[in-house]
C-alpha positions as CSV (number, residue, x, y, z in Angstrom):
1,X,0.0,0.0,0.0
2,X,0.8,3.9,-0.5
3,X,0.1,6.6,1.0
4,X,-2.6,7.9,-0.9
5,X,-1.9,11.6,-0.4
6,X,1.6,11.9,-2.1
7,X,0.4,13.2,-5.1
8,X,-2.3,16.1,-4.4
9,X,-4.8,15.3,-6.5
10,X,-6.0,12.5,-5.2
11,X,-6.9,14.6,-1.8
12,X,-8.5,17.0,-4.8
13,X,-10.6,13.9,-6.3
14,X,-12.0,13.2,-2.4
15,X,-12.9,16.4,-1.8
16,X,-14.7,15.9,-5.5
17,X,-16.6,13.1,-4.0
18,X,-20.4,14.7,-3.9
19,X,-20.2,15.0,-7.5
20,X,-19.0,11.8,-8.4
21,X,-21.6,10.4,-6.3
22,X,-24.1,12.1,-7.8
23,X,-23.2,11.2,-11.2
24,X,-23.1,7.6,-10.4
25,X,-26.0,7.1,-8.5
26,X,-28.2,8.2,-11.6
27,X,-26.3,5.3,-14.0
28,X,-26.4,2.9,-10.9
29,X,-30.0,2.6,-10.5
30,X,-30.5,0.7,-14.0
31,X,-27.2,-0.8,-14.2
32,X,-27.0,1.9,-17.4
33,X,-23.6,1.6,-19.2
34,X,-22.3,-0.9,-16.7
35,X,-21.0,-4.3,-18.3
36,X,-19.1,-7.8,-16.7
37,X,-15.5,-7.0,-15.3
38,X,-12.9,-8.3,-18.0
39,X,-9.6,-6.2,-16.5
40,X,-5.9,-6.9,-17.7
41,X,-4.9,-9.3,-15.1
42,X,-2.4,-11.7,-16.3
43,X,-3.5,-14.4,-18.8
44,X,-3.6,-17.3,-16.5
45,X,-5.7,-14.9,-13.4
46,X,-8.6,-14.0,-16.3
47,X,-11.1,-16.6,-15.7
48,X,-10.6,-17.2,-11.9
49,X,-10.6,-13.9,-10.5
50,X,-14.2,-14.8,-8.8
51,X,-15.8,-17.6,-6.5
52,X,-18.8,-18.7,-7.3
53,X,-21.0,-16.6,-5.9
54,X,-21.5,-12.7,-6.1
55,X,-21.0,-9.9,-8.8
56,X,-18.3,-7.6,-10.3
57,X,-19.5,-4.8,-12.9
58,X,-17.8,-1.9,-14.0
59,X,-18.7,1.2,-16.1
60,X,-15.8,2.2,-18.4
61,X,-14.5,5.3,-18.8
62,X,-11.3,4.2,-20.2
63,X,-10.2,1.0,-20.8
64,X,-7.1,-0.2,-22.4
65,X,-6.6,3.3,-22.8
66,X,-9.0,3.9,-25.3
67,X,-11.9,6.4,-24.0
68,X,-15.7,5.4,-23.9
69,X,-17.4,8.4,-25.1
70,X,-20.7,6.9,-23.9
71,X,-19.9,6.9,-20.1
72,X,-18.0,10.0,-20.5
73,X,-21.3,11.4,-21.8
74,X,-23.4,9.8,-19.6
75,X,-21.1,11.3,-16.6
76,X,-19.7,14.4,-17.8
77,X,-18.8,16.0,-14.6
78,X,-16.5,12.8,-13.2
79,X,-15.4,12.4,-16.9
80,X,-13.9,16.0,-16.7
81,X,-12.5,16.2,-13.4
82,X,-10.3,13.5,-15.1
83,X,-9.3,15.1,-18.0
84,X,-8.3,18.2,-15.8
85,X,-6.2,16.2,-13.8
86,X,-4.1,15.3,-17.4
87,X,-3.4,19.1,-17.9
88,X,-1.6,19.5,-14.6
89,X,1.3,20.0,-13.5
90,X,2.5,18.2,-10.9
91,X,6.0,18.1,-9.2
92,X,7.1,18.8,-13.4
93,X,5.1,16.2,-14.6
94,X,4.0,17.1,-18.6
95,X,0.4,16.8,-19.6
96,X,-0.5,13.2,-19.9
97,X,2.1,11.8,-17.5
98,X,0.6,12.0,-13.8
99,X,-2.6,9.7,-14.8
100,X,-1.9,6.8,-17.0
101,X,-5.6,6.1,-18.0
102,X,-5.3,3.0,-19.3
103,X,-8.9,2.0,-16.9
104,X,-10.9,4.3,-15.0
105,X,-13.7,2.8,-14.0
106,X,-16.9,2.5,-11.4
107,X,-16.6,-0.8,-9.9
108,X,-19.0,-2.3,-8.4
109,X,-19.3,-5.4,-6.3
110,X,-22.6,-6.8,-4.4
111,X,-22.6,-8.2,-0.8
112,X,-21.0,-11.5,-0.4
113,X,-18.9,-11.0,-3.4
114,X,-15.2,-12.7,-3.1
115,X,-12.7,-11.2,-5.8
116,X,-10.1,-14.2,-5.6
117,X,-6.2,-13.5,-5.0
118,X,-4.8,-12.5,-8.4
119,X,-2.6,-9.8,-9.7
120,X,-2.3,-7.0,-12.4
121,X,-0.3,-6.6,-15.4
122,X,2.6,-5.1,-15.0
123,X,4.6,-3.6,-12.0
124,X,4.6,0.1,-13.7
125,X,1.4,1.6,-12.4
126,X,-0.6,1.9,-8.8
127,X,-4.6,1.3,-8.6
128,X,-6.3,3.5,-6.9
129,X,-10.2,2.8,-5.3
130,X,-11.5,6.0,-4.2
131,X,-14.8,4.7,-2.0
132,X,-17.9,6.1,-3.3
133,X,-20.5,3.8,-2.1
134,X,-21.4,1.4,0.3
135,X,-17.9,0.5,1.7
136,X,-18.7,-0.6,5.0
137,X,-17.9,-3.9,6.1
138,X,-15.3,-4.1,2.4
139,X,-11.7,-4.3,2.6
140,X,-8.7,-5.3,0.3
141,X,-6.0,-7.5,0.8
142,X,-2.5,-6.8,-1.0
143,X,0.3,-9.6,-0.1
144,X,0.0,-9.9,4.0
145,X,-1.3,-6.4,4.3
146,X,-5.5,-4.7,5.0
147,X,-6.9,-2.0,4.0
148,X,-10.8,-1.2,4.7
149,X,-12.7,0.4,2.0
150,X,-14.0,3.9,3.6
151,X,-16.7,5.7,1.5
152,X,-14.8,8.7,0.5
153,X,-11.7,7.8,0.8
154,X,-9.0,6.7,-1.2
155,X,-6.9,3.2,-0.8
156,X,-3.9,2.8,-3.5
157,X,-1.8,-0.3,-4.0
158,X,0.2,-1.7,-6.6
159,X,-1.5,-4.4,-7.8
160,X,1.4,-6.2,-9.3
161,X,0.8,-7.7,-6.0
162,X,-1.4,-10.4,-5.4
163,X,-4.4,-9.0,-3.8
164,X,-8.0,-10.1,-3.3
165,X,-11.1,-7.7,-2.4
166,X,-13.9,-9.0,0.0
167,X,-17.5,-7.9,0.6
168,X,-18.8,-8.6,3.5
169,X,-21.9,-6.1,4.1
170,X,-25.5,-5.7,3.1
171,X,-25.3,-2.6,0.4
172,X,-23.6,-2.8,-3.4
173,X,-20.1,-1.1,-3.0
174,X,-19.0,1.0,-5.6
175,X,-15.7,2.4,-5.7
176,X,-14.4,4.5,-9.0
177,X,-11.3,2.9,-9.5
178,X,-8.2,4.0,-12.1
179,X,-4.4,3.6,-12.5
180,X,-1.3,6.1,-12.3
181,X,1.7,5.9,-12.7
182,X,4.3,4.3,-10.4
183,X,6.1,6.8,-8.9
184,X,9.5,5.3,-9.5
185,X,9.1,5.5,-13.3
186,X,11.2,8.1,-14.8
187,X,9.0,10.6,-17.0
188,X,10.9,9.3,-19.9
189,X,10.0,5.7,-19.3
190,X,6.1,7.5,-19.0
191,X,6.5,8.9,-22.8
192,X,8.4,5.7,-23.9
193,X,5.3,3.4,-22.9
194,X,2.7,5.8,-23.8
195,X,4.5,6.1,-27.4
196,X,4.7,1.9,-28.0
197,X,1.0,1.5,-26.0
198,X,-0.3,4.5,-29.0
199,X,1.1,2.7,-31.4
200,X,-0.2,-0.8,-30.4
201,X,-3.6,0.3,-30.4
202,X,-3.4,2.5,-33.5
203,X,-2.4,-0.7,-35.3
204,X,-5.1,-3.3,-33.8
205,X,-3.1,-5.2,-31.5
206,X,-4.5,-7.5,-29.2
207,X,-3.9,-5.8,-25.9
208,X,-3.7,-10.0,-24.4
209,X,-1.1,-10.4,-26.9
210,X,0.8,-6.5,-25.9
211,X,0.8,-7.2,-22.2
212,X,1.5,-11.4,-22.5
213,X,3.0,-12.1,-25.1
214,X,-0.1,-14.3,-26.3
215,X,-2.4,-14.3,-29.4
């Protein structure tokens, strides 16, 4: 786990949290843009990443970094705050360099829901869950460490980790959950990825076969 408050936008985003709120309570309801979770966890974690019982749904608004103009529509307010947060500059990071955006997401999980031990990609970003709804009783496991979900509040871990999320209340938790960079990457490994991930995309790669290796 990281602080979460060593970059200052992410004490910016909670204090953002009404409007998020707002926003996703009005596509909650109806389950409106919200789809299956299919992440980037590594090949072998795809199909095991939940028990048998429960749900895990997520409403895109960028996923393998390509935007879903959609949910950015349908959420305009949460959609911008994001694409603010590209144009800063923080500690002489260069637009597009403090938020990867390869997912942002609402994720949401129903009671009794058991998102198995598995782990992310790649070792070159942090995920970040910024508690939105129903967190109570909801907590995270990364290698031996806890972390309770807190509605409001942010919880950021690298998930390169093997980690596992439980639910263990009575309410759907929602959390709106995205990447950044890891903040041992040097801004010129940032552009380096960003150019090669562009390009890989631009020219219909599989993003399985980008990240694994795999066709």
């Amino acid at each position: 786990f990281f602080n979460p408050y060593f970059l200052k936008f992410l004490n910016q985003l909670e204090q953002q949290v009404s409007v998020i709120r707002q926003e996703l309570i009005q596509v909650i309801q109806h389950e409106i843009g919200f789809r299956i979770y299919d992440g980037d966890a590594i090949s072998e974690d795809k199909n095991i990443t939940m028990s048998e019982f429960g749900s895990w749904k997520v409403f895109y608004f960028y996923h393998n970094f390509i935007k879903n103009e959609a949910n950015c529509s349908r959420c305009p307010k949460t959609a911008q705050l994001f694409e603010k947060l590209q144009d800063r500059d923080e500690i002489n990071l260069q637009k597009n360099e403090l938020l990867m955006n390869g997912m942002v997401c609402f994720s949401a999980i129903d009671p009794g829901t058991h998102i198995i031990s598995h782990t992310g990609p790649s070792n070159m970003r942090l995920t970040c869950h910024l508690g939105l709804i129903g967190c109570q009783d909801t907590f995270v496991i990364v290698g031996n460490q806890i972390a309770n979900y807190s509605d409001g509040k942010c919880v950021l871990f690298d998930d390169s980790f093997y980690h596992e999320v439980w639910h263990r209340g009575n309410k759907k938790r929602v959390t709106l959950m995205f990447d950044i960079w890891h903040p041992s990457l040097l801004p010129i490994e940032k552009q380096a990825f960003q150019r090669i991930m562009h390009t890989a995309i631009q020219e219909g790669m599989d993003l399985e076969q980008f990240y694994h290796g795999q066709t």
